[in-house]
N, C-alpha and C positions, 0 to 999 in steps of 0.2 A: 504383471511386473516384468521389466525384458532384463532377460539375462547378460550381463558385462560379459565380455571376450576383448582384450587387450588386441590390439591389430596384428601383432607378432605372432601367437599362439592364435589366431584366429587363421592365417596365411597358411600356417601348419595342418592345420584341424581338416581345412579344408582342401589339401593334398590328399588326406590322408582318407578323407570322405567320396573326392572324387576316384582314385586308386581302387577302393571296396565297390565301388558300385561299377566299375569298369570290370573286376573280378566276378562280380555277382553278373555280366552281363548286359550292362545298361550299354549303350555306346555313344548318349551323348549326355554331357552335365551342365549345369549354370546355376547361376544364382542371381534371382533380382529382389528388391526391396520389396516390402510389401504393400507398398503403395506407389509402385513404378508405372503403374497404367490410370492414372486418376481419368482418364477418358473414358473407361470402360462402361460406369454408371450410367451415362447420356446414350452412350453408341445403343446399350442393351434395351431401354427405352423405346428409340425410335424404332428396330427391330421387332418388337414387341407391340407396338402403337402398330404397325404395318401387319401386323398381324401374320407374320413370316414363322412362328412358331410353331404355327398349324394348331393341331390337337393335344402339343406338348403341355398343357397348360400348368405341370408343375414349375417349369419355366417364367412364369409371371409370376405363381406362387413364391417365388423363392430369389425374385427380381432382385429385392433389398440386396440380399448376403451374395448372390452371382454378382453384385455389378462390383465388389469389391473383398479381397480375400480378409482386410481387417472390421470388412462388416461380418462375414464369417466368424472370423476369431477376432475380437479386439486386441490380445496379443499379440498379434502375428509382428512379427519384424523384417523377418527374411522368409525366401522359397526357394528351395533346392527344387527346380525341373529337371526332371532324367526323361530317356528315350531310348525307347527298346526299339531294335531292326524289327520289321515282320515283311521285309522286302518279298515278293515271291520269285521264281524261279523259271517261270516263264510271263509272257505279256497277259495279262488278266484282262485283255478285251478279245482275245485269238479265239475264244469259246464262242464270241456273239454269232459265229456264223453257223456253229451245230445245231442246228434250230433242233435236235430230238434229245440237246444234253440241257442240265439243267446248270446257270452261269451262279457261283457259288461268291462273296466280297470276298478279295483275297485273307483280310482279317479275320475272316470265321471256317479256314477247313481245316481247323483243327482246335485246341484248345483255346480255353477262354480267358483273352488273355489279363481279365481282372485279377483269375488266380495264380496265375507265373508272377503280374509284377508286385503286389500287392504284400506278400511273405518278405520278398528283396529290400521293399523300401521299408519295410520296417525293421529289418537291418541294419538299414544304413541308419535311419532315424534315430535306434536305438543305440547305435557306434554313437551318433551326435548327441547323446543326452548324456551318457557316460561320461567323456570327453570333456564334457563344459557344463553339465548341470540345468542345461535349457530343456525347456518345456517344447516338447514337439506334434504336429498331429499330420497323417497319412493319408490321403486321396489320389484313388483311382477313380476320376471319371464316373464316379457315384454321388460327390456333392455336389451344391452349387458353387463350381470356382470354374472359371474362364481357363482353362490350360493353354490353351493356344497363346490368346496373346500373353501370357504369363510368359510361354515357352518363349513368344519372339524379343520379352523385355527380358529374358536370362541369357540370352544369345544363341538359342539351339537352330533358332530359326528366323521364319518371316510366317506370318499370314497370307500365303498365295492369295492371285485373283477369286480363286474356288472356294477361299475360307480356311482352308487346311493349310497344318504349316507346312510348309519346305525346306528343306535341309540341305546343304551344298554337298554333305558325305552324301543322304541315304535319300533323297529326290522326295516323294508325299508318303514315304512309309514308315513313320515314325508313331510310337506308344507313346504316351504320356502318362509321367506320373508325377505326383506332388508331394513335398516334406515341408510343411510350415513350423516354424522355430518363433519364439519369442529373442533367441538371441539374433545379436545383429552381424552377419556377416559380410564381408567383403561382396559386394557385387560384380557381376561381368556386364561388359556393355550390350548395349539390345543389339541385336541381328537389325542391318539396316532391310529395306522392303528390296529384292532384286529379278520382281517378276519384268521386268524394262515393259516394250511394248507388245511385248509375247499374250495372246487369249486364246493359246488352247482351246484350255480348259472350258470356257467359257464357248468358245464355238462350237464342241462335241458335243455338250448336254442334249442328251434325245429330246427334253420336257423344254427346257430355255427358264431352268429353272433358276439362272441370276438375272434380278434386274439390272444392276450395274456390278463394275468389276468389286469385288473383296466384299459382296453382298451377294444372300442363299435366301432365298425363298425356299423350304422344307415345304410348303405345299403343292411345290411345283418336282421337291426331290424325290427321284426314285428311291433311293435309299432310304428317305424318311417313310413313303407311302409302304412298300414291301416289308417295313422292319416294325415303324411307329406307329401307322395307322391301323385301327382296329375295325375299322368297318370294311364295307365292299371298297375294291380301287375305283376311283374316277373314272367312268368312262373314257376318256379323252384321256388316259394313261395309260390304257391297256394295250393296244399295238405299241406303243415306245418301249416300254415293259419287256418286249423281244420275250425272250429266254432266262430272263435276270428274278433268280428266286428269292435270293435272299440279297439286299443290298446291289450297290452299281458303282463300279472302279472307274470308268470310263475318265472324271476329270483327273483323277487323279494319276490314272494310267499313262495320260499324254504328254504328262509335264518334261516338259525338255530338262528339266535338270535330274530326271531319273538315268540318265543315261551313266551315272556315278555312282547310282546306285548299285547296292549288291545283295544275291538273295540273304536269308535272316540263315544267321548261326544258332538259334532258336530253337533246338529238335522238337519244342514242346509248339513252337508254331510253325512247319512247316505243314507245307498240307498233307491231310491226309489222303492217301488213294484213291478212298471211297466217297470223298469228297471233292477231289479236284474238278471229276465233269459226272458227276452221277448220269446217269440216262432218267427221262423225265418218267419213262413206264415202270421202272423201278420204284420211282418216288408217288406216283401215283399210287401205287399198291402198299404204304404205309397206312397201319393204321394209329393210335396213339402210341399203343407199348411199342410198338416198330419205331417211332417217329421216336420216342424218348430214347431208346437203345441206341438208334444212328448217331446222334445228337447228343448223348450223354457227355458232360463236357463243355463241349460249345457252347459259344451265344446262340446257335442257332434257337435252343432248347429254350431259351425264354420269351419266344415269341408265339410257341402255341402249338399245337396240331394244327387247329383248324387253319391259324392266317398263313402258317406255309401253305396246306394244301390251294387254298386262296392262290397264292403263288403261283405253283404248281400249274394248276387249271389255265391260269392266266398265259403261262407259259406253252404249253399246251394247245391252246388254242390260237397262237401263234405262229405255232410250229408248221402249221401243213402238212402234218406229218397222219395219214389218216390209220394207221397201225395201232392209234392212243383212243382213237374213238369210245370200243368198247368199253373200254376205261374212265375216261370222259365221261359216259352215261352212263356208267353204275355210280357215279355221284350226284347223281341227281337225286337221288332219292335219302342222301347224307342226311345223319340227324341235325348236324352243322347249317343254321341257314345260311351262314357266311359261304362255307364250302357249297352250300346248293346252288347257290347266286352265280359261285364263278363257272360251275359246270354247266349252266345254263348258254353262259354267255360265251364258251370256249367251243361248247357242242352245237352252236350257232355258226363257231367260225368254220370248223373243220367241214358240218355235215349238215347244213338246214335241214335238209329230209325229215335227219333222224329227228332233231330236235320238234321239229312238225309232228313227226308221228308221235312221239313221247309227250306232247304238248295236249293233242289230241286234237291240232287244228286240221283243218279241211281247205281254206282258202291258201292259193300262195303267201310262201312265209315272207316276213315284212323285217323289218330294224324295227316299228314299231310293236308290233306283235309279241316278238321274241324280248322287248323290254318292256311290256305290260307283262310277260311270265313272269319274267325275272322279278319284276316287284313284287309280283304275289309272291311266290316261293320265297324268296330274301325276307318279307314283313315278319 
């Protein structure tokens, strides 16, 4: 049933909503209908048909309710978009070249930030029940609803080439969060698209992982493969992989409209110390309770022991850095077949020798050889 708001007292309401969430820290607001992207349904489809989801596959599961926020809720009438800075403080690609540090997405070296926004909008949400007696319900980035283009039909943004929205204050570093109301408030106009003939983003990707512009293949993203994927990485992604452990800034890094940008006033997401360029021989010598202690907090922390050390390895073996070796081959023998796999293939790159003698081969070592080990050990 949608809750009445007279336009006058709704004009107010919604002062008074963006003001608390500007206090609370958000730094940008909008509001669109809840049926302002009827395009969504089809776009999610073809996406999904192209099989660009990768191994997300609650992503299909949940196709109906993501392609539309009133499939979600049949109340819905309005959505409050908010945006938290988490801009960082220096260039988050300047690490690519420490090949012995380990390169961290600037959204995860510090807290996580489903728990900062997540308390906030439910203040705000609950100022707006108060207020007007409407039914409200709160997502961060945990349901199926499309934020992005939500964000770009409430005006905070656009849908950059890269996917991600853009923002004329805060360039590709914006949080999103969501307040769905049954009542119906004034809307702001969409954010028109103003990537012009700019492709960055689209040129730096290490993998070439957009087929065409404002399309993401997640099977070709580093970000997806380091964070979502659960098995071994790709062969044919592990030298692009560089140093990048956990997630890859690069498109978003390049955006010429970051240049407006400014770091996050944030203290619960700035990064941390120990996080900004960890050293990879440090992170090698994690073992679980280590890995959960560093990590405690983080997104890092729900991705696993094992598929960071994955990382790790990968990163590692990368490196040329022959100081990790030792290191490198005391995981071979991980109870992790995931983690054995990557130390195979990383103590290939630094050291064939070693990996020969550890192998237990006799003939010169091969790329075939060294991935007939790997399959055993990994099975």
């Amino acid at each position: 049933m949608q809750t009445s708001i007279s336009e006058v007292p709704a004009k107010g309401l919604v002062s008074e909503l963006r003001a608390r969430a500007l206090a609370l820290g958000f730094e940008a607001f909008g509001i669109a209908a809840a049926d302002a992207r009827p395009d969504l349904p089809e776009k999610l489809a073809q996406a999904l048909a192209a099989g660009w989801h990768g191994g997300m596959d609650w992503m299909e599961e949940t196709a109906e309710r993501r392609g539309s926020p009133r499939a979600l809720w049949g109340e819905a009438r309005s959505i409050i978009m908010l945006g938290l800075n988490y801009g960082p403080d220096s260039d988050p690609m300047a690490l690519l070249a420490h090949k012995e540090r380990g390169v961290i997405s600037a959204y995860a070296r510090n807290r996580d930030y489903h728990d900062i926004i997540k308390g906030r909008l439910k203040e705000i949400a609950g100022l707006l029940a108060r207020r007007s007696g409407a039914n409200v319900k709160v997502f961060v980035d945990t349901a199926p609803l499309m934020e992005k283009p939500l964000a770009e039909a409430a005006g905070l943004g656009w849908q950059g080439k890269h996917t991600v929205l853009v923002s004329r204050q805060f360039g590709s570093w914006l949080f999103l969060g969501a307040i769905l109301t049954d009542a119906e408030l004034p809307a702001d106009a969409p954010h028109a698209e103003s990537c012009g003939s700019c492709q960055r983003c689209l040129d730096i990707c290490p993998t070439k992982a957009f087929p065409a512009p404002f399309q993401l293949d997640a099977r070709r993203c580093l970000a997806y493969l380091n964070i979502e994927h659960k098995g071994p990485i790709p062969r044919e992604f592990r030298a692009p992989m560089g140093n990048r452990v956990y997630g890859c800034d690069d498109c978003l890094a390049v955006c010429p409209w970051n240049k407006f940008a400014r770091a996050t006033a944030e203290a619960g997401l700035a990064a941390r110390e120990a996080l900004e360029a960890p050293s990879l021989a440090d992170l090698l010598e994690l073992d679980d309770a280590g890995f959960r202690a560093l990590f405690a907090g983080s997104p890092i922390k729900r991705i696993g022991h094992a598929r960071f050390l994955r990382n790790v390895l990968i990163a590692a073996g990368n490196s040329g850095e022959m100081g990790l070796v030792d290191a490198v081959a005391a995981r071979l023998t991980d109870a992790a077949p995931l983690i054995r796999g990557a130390a195979i293939w990383a103590l290939g790159r630094l050291d064939p020798l070693r990996l020969r003698a550890a192998a237990g081969l006799s003939d010169d070592p091969d790329a075939q050889v060294r991935d007939e080990w790997h399959e055993e050990m990994a099975a």
